[in-house]
N, C-alpha and C positions, 0 to 999 in steps of 0.2 A: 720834554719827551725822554725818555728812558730808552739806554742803549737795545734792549729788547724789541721796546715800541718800533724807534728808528729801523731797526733791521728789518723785522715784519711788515713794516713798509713798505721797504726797499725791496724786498721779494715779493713781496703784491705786485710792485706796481711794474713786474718781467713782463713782457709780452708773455701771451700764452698759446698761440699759434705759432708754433716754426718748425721749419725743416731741421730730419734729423742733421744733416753738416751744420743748419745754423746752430741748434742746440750742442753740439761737439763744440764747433768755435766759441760759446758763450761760456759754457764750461772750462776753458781750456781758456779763458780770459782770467780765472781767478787767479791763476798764476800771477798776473799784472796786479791785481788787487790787494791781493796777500804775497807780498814777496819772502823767498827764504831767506831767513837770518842771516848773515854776512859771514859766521862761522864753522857754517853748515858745509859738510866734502858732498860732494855729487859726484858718484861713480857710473857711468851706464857697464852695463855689464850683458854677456846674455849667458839666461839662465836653462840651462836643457835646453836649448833651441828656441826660449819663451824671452824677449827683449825685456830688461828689467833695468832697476838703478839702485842702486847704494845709496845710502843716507847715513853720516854721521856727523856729530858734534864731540867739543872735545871732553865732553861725559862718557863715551862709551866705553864701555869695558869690554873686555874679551870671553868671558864666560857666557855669554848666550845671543840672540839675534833675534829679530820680529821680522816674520812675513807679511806682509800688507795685501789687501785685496779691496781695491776700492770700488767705490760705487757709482751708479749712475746708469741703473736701469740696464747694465749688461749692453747700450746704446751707447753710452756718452760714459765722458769723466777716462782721464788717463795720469800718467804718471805726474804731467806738467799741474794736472788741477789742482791734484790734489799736496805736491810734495813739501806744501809750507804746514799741513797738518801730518804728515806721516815722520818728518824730520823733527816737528817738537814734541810729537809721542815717543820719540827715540830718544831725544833729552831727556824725558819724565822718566823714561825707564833708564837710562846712562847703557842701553845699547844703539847699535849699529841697528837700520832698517833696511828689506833688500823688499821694495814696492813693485811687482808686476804688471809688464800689457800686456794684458790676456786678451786676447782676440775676442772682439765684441760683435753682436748682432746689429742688422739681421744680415750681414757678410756671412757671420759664424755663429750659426743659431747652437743652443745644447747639443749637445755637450761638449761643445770647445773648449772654454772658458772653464770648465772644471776638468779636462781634460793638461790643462796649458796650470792650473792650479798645482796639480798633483804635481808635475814635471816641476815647477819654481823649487815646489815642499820639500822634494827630492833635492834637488840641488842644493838649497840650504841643511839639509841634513850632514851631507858630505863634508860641509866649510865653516861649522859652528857647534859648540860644545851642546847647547841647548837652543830649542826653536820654540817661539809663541807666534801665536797669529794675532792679526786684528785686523778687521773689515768693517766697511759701512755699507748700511743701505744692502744693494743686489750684493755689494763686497763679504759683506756681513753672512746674507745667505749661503752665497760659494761656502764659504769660511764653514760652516756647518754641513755643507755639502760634501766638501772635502774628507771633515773627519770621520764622515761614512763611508766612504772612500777607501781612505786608510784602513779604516778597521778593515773590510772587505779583502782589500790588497794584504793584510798582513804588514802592515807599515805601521812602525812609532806613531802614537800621538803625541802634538807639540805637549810641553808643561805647563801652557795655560792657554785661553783663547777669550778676548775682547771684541766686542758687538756693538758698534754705535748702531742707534737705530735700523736692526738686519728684516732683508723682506726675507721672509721664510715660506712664503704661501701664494703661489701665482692664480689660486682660481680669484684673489681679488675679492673675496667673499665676507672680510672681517667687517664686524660694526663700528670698529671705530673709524671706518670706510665714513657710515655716516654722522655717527657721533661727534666724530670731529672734522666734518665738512665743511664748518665752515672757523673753525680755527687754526687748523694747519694751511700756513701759506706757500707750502714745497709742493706738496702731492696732494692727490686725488684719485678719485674711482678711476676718473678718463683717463687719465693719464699712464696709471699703474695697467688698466688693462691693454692699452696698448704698447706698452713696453714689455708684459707678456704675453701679446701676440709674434712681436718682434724676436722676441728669444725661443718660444717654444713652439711657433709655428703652428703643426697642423699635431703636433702632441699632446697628448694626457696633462691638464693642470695639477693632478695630481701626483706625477712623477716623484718620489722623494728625494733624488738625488737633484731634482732641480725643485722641489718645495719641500725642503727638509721639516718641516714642521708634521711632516705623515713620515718620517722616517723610523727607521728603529735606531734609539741613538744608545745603545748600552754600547759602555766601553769606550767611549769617545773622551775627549779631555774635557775638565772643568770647563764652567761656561761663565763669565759676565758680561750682561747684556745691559746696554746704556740707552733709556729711551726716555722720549718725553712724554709729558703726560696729553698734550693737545695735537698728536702725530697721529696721521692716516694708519700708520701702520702700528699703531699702539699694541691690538691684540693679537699680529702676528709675534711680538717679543713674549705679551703672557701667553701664546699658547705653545712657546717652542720652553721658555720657564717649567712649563705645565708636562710636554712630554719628556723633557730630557728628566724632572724630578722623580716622573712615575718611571724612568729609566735606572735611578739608582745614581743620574751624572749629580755632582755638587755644579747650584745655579745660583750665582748672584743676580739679583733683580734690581736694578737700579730704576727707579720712575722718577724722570724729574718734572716737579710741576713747574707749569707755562711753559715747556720747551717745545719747541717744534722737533720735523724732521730735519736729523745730524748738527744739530746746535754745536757741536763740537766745531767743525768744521772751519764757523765764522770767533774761534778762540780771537784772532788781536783785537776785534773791537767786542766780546761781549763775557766778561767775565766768567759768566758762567759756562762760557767754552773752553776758557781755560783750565777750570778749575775741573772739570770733568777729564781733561786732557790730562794733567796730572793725578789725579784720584786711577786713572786707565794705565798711566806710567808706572806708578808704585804697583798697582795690582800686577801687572804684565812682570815688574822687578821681584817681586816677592814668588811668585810662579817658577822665575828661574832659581831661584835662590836654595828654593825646597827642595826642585826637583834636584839641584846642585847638590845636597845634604845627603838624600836620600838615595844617591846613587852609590850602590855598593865598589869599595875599593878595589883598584885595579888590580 
């Protein structure tokens, strides 16, 4: 059986009924499963009032930084889940990562969470030469939600912005909802719609700052968006591809075939999470590098 096969198994065969605290504690398990590299610094920090942590290895360099916005339904997924992937996206790219807990639903339905966004964005502006993002999943959506934000506010856009599989679209309405129902073993119709009843309550599915995929995205930063090709949320990635290009944004489109949702995630045992994780490191490095050239002398 094929590291792939094995894994898709292994995510089959989760329970599929639980409570949102068990679903928090399961997620906040992968910590134990994926442990961080023995080199990796762990700073906690708080960012604008928004409880955050530091991540570096001894690749990072001092000319720019990654914001991180993870995933997990705006419900689940925190610092601890996720920090064995957000610490070797900082390797790939040879910076420092500053990972956010943004206050999650349905405690703190919209607009918290891009509320508590903005404030991290800010704070890393202040303490780092150049800033990129990168988000998964719901992380992923903020992350685009954000840079509509900014525009809005009159705030810098980061120098580049990475997208593992981002939900961009709460009404839950895409085909490859069906299309690929039964080869994505993460998500689902059920699933996703109740994790956006949970964030957006008794609001509009269409909100753009919380379904960025209706938004107007002129003038936002560059976008690469990382997705598989057998994900629930496949054509939320081509149809945010689709506005940001009739937008005038440069969109890299990554489709990867056989991957599910966030294949990155599970990098130590399936290669091709690795190899996505570095492909998102160099692109996030090279982002700083430009904007680093391009910026007129002091």
């Amino acid at each position: 059986m094929s590291e792939l096969d094995q894994l898709e198994a292994m995510l089959r065969a989760r329970p599929s009924i639980l409570t949102i605290d068990q679903r928090r504690s399961a997620c906040d398990a992968l910590a134990e499963r994926y442990p961080t590299a023995a080199d990796v610094q762990v700073t906690p920090v708080i960012a604008n009032g928004i409880p955050a942590e530091w991540t570096s290895t001894p690749a990072a360099r001092d000319d720019g930084a990654i914001l991180y916005l993870h995933g997990g339904g705006f419900v689940w997924g925190s610092l601890a889940s996720h920090r064995h992937l957000v610490s070797e996206l900082g390797r790939a790219a040879e910076m420092k990562t500053l990972a956010l807990d943004y206050r999650r639903a349905p405690e703190y339905p919209f607009p918290h969470a891009l509320e508590d966004a903005i404030n991290g964005y800010e704070y890393l502006l202040d303490c780092s030469r150049q800033v990129v993002v990168a988000g998964d999943s719901a992380g992923g959506g903020l992350a685009v939600a954000m840079l509509v934000r900014l525009r809005e506010l009159g705030l810098p856009q980061p120098a580049g912005v990475v997208l593992f599989s981002p939900w961009t679209d709460m009404s839950i309405s895409a085909d490859s909802y069906t299309r690929n129902a039964e080869r994505d073993p993460v998500l689902n119709r059920e699933l996703m719609t109740f994790l956006a009843a949970q964030y957006m309550g008794n609001s509009p599915r269409n909100i753009p700052l919380a379904s960025p995929v209706f938004a107007d995205l002129r003038e936002i930063a560059p976008l690469t968006i990382f997705v598989g090709a057998t994900e629930a949320l496949l054509d939320d990635s081509i149809a945010l591809a689709r506005t940001a290009t009739l937008a005038d944004i440069p969109v890299r489109l990554e489709i990867w075939p056989k991957m599910f949702h966030f294949w990155p995630n599970y990098l130590q045992e399936l290669a091709e999470g690795r190899h996505a994780v570095d492909m998102a490191g160099i692109i996030l490095r090279e982002a700083v590098a430009k904007k680093c050239i391009s910026r007129p002398p002091a």
